[in-house]
PAFISE-784092 format. One record per residue: residue number from 1; residue in one letter; x, y, z of N, C-alpha, C in turn. Coordinates in nm, 2 decimals, decimal comma, m for minus. Atoms other than C-alpha are relative to their C-alpha. Example, Ala and Ser with C-alpha at 12.3 -4.5 7.8 and 13.67 -1.06 7.14 Angstrom:
<pts>
(pt 1 'A' (0,09 m0,12 0,00) (1,23 m0,45 0,78) (0,09 0,12 0,00));
(pt 2 'S' (m0,09 m0,11 0,00) (1,37 m0,11 0,71) (m0,08 0,11 0,08));
</pts>
This chain:
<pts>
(pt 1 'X' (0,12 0,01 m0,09) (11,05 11,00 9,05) (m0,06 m0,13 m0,01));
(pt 2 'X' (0,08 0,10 m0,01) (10,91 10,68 9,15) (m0,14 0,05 0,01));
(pt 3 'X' (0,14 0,01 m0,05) (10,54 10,58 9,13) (m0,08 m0,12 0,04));
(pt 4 'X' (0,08 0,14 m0,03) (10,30 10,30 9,29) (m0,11 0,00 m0,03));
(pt 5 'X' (0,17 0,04 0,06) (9,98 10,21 9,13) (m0,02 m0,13 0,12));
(pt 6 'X' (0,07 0,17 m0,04) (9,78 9,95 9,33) (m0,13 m0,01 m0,02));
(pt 7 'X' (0,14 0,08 0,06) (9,50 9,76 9,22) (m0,06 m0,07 0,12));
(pt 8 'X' (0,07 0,11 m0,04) (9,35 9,64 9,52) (m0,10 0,09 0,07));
(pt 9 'X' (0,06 m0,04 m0,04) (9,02 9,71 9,65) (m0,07 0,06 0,13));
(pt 10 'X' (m0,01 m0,04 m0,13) (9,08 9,76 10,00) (0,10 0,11 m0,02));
(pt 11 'X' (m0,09 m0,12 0,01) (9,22 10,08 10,05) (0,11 m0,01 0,15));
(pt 12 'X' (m0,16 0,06 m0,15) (9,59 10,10 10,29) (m0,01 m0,14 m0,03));
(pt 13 'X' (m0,03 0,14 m0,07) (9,64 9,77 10,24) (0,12 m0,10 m0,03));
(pt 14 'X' (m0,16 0,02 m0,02) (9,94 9,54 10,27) (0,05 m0,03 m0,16));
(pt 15 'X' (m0,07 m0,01 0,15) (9,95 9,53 9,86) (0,06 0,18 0,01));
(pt 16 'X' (m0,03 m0,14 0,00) (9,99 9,90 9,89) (0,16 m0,01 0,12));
(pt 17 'X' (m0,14 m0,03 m0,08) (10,27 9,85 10,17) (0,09 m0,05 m0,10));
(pt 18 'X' (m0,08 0,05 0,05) (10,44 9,58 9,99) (0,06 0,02 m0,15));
(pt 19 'X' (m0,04 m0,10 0,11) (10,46 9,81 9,66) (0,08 0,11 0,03));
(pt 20 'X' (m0,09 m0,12 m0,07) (10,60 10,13 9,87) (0,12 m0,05 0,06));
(pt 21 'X' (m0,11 0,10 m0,01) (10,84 9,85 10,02) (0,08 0,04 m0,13));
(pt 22 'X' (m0,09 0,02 0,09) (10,99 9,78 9,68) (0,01 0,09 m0,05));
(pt 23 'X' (m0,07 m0,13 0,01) (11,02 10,11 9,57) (0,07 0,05 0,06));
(pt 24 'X' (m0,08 m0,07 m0,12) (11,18 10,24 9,88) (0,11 m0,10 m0,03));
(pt 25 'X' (m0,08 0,14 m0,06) (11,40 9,91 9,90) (0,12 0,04 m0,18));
(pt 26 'X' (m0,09 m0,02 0,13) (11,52 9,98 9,49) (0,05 0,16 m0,02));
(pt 27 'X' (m0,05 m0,16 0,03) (11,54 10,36 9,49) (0,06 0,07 0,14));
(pt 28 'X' (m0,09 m0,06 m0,09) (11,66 10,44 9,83) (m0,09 0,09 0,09));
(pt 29 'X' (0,07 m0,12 m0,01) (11,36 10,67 9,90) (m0,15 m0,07 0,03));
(pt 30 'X' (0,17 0,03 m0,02) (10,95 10,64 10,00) (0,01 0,05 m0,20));
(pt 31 'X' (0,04 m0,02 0,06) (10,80 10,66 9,66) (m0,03 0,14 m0,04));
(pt 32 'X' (0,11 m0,16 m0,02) (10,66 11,05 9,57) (m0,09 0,03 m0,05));
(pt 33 'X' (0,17 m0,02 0,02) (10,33 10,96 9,44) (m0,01 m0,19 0,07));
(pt 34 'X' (0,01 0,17 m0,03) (10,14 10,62 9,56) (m0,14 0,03 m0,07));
(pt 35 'X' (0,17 0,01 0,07) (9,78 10,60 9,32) (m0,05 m0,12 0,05));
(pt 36 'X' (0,11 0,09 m0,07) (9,55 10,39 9,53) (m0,11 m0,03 m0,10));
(pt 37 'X' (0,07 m0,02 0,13) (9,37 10,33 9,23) (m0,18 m0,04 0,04));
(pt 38 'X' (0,13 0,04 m0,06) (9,03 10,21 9,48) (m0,04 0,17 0,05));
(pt 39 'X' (0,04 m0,12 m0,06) (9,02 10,59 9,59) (m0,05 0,09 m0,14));
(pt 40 'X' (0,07 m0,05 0,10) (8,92 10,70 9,21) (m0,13 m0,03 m0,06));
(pt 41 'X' (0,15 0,04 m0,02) (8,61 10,48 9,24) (m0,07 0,01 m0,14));
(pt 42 'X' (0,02 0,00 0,10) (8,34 10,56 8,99) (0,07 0,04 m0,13));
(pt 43 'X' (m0,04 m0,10 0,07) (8,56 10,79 8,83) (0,08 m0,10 m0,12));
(pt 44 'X' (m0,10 0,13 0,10) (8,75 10,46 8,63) (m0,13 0,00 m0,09));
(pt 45 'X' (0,12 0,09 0,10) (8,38 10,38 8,47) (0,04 0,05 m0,13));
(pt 46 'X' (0,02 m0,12 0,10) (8,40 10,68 8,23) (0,11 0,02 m0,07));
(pt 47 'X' (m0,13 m0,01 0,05) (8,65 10,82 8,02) (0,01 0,22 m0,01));
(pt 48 'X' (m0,05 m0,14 m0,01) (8,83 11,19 8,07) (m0,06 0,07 0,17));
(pt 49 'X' (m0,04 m0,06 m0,13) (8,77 11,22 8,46) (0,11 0,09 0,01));
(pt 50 'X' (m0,14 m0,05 m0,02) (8,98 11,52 8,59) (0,09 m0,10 0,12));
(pt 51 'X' (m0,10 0,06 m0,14) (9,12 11,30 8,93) (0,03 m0,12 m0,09));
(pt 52 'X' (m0,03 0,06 0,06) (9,17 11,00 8,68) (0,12 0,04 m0,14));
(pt 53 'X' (m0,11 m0,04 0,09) (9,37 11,19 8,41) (0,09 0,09 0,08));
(pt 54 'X' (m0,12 m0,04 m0,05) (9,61 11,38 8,68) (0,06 m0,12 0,05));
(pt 55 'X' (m0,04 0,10 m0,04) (9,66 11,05 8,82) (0,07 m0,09 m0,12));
(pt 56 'X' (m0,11 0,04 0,10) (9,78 10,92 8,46) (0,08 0,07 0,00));
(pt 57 'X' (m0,13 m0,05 0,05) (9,99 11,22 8,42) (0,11 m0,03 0,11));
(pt 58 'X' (m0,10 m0,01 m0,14) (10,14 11,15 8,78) (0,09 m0,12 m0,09));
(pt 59 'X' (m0,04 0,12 0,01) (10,21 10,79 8,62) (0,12 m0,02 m0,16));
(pt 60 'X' (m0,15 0,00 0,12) (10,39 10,92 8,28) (0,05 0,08 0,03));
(pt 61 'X' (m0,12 m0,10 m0,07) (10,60 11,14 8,48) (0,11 m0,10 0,05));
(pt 62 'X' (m0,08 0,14 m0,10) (10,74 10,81 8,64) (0,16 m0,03 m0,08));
(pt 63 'X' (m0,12 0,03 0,02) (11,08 10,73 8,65) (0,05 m0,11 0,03));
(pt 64 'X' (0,02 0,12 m0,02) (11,03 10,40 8,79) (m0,16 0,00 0,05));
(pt 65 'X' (0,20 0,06 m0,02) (10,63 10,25 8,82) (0,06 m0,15 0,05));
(pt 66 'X' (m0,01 0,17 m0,05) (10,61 9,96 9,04) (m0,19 0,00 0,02));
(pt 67 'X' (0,17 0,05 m0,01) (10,22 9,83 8,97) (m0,07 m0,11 0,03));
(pt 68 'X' (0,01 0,11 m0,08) (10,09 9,60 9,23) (m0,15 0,00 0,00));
(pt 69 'X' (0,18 0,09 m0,04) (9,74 9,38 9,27) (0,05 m0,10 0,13));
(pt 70 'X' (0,00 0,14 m0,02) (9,67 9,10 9,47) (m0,03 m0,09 m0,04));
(pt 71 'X' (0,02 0,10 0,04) (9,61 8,79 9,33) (m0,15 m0,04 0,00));
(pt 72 'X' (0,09 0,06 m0,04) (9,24 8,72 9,25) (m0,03 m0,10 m0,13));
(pt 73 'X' (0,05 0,07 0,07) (9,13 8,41 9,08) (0,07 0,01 m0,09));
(pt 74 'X' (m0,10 0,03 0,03) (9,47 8,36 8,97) (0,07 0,12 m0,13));
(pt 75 'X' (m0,03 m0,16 0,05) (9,52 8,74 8,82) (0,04 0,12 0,06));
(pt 76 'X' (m0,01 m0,11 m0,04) (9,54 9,07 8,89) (m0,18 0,08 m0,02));
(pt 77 'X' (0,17 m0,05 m0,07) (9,19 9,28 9,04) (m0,02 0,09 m0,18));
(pt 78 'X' (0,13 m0,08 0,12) (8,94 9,41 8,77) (0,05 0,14 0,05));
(pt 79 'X' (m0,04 m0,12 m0,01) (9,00 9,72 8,96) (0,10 0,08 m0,05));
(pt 80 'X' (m0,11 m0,04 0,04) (9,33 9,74 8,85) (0,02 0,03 m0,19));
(pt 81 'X' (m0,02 m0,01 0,11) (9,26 9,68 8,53) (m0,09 0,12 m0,07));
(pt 82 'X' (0,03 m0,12 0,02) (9,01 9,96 8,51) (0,08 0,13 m0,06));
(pt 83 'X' (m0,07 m0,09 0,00) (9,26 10,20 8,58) (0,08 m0,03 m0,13));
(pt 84 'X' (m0,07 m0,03 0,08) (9,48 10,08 8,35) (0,00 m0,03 m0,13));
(pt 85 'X' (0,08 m0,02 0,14) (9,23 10,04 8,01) (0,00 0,16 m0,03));
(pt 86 'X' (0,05 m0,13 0,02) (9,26 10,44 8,07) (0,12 0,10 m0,07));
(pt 87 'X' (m0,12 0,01 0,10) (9,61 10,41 7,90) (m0,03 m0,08 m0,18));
(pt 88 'X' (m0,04 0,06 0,12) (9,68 10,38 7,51) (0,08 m0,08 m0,01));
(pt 89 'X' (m0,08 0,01 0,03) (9,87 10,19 7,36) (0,15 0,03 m0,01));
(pt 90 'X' (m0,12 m0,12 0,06) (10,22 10,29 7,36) (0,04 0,09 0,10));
(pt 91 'X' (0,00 m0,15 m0,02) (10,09 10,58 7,56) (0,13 m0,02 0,18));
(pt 92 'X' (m0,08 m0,02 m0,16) (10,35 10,49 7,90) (0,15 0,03 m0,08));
(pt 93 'X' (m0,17 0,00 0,12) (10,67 10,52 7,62) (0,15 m0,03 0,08));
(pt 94 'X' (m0,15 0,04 m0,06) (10,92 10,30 7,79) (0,03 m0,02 0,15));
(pt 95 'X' (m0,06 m0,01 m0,16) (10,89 10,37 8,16) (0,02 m0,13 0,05));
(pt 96 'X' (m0,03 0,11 m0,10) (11,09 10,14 8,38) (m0,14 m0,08 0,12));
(pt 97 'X' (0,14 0,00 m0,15) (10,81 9,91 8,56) (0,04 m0,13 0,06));
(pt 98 'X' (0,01 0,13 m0,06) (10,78 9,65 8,81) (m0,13 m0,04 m0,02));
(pt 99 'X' (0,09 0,06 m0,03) (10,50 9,44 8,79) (m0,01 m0,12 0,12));
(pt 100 'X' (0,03 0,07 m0,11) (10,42 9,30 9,14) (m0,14 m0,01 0,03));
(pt 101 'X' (0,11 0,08 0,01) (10,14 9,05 9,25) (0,04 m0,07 0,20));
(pt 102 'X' (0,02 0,09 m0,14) (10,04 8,91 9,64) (m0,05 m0,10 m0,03));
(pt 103 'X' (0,11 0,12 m0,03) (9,89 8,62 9,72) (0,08 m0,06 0,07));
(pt 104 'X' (m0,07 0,08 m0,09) (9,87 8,38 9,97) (0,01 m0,15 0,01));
(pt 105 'X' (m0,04 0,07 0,02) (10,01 8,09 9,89) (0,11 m0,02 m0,21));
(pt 106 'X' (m0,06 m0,05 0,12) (10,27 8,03 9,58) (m0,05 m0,07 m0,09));
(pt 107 'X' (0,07 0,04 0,16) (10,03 7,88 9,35) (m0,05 0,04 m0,10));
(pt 108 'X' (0,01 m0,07 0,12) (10,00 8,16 9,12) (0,14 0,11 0,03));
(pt 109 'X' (m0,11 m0,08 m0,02) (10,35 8,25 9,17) (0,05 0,02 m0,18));
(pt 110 'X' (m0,03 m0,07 0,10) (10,35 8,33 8,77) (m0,09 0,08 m0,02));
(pt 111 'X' (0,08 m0,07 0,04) (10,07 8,54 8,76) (0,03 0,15 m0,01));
(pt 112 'X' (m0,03 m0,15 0,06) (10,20 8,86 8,76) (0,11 0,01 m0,15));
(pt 113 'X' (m0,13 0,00 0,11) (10,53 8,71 8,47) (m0,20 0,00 m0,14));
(pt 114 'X' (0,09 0,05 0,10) (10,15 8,57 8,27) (m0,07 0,09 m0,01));
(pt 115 'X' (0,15 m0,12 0,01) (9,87 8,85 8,33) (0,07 0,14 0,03));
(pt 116 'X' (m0,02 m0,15 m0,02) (9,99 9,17 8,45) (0,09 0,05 m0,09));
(pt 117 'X' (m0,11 m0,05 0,07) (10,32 9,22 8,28) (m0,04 0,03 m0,16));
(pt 118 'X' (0,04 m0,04 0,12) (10,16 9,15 7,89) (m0,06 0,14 m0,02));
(pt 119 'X' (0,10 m0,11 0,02) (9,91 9,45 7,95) (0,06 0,07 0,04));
(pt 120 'X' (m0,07 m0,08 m0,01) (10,18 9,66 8,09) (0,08 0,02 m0,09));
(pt 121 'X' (m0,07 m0,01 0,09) (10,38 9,62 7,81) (m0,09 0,08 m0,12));
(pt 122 'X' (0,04 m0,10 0,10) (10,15 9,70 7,57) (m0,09 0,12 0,07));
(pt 123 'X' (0,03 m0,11 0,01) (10,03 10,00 7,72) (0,18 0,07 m0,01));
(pt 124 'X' (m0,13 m0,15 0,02) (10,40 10,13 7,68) (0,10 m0,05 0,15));
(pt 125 'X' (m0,12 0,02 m0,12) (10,58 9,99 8,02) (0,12 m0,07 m0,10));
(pt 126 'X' (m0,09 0,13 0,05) (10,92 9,81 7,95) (0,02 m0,04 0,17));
(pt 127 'X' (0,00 0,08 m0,13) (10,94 9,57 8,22) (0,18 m0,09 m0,04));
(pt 128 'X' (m0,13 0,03 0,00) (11,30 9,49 8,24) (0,11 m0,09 0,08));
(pt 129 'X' (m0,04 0,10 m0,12) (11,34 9,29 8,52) (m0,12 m0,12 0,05));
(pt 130 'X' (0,09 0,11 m0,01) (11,16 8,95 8,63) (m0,16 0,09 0,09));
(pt 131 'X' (0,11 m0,07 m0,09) (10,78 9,02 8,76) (m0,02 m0,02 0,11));
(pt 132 'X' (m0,04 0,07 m0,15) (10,76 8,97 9,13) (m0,18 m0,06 0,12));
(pt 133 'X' (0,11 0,05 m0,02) (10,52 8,76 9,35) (0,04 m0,02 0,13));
(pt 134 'X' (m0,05 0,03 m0,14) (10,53 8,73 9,71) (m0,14 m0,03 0,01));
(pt 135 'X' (0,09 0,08 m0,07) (10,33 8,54 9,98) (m0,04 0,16 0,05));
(pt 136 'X' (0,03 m0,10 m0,08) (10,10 8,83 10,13) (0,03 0,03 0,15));
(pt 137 'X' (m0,03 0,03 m0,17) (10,14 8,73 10,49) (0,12 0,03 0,03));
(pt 138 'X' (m0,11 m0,03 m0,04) (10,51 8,77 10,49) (0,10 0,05 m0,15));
(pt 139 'X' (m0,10 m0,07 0,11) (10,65 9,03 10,19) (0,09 0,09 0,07));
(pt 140 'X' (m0,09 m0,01 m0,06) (10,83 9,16 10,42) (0,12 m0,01 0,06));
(pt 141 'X' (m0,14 0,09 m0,07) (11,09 8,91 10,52) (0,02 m0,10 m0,11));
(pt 142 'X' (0,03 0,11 0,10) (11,04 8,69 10,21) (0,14 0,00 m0,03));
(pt 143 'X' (m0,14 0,00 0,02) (11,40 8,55 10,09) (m0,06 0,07 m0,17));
(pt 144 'X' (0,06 m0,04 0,14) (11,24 8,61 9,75) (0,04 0,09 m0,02));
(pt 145 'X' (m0,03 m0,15 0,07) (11,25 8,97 9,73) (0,16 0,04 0,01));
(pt 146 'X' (m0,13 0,04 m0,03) (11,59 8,96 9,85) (0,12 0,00 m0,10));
(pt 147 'X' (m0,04 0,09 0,18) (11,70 8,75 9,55) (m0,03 0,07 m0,12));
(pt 148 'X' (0,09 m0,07 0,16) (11,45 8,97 9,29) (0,10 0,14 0,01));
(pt 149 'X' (m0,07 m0,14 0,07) (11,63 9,32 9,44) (0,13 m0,01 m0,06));
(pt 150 'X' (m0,12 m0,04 0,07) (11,96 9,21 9,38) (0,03 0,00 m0,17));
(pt 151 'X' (m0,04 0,04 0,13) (11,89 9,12 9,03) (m0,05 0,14 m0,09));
(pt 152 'X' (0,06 m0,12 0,05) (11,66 9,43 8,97) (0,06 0,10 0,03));
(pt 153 'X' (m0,13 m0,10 0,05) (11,93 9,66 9,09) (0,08 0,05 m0,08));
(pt 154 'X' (m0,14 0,03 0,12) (12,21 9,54 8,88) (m0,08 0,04 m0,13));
(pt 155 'X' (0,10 0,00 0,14) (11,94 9,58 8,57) (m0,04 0,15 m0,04));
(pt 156 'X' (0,07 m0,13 0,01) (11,79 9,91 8,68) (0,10 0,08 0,01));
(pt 157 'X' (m0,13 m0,14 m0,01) (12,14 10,08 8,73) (0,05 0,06 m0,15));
(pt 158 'X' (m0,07 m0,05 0,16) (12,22 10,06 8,37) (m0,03 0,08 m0,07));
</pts>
């Protein structure tokens, strides 16, 4: 079972496509959860929401987790990171993840390998394949991804 977390504060938006993209593009299939992690709202402040802890358990059910931001001030959104202080340590045990990052222009085209990926790890992701960064304006024709699925294929088949 695929899952997509996104971290951006606009809700629908082309981080949320360009996540459901690379799920669909590596597993063959639309995703069968997407967590808009902006539609849980207050509910991140606190700790033991019920819509915040079915939405973890959606995410340690995952069989592949692709967890996308956009790029702000050369990171990944506060929002995103809300969501995912609501994880222990440990507590993801292993699941396959992508760590994907927008932005527009490629001058923080390591920000998702520097900031997102460490804190997925230690909450328990294993990230097993390079982190991925596309131009927002055009993730959908990017040679980039192109280049990232074939390598993330071959990696994820094993």
């Amino acid at each position: 079972m695929s899952v997509v977390v996104v971290g951006n504060p606009k809700p629908l938006s082309r981080t949320r496509a360009a996540a459901e993209l690379v799920a669909t593009k590596l597993t063959g299939s639309a995703p069968e959860h997407v967590i808009d992690v902006v539609d849980l709202g207050a509910a991140l402040l606190g700790w033991g929401d019920p819509k915040v802890a079915e939405a973890k358990e959606i995410v340690k059910a995952a069989d592949l987790l692709v967890v996308a931001s956009p790029t702000y001030k050369a990171t990944y959104t506060g929002l995103l990171k809300l969501f995912l202080d609501q994880f222990g340590a440990g507590e993801l045990g292993q699941i396959p993840t992508v760590p994907l990052m927008l932005g527009g222009s490629p001058a923080h085209s390591l920000a998702p390998e520097l900031t997102l990926r460490p804190v997925l790890v230690e909450i328990g992701a294993s990230c097993p394949v390079p982190s991925l960064y596309l131009i927002d304006s055009e993730y959908e024709t990017a040679p980039e991804l192109d280049r990232w699925l074939e390598i993330a294929r071959r990696v994820l088949a094993r």
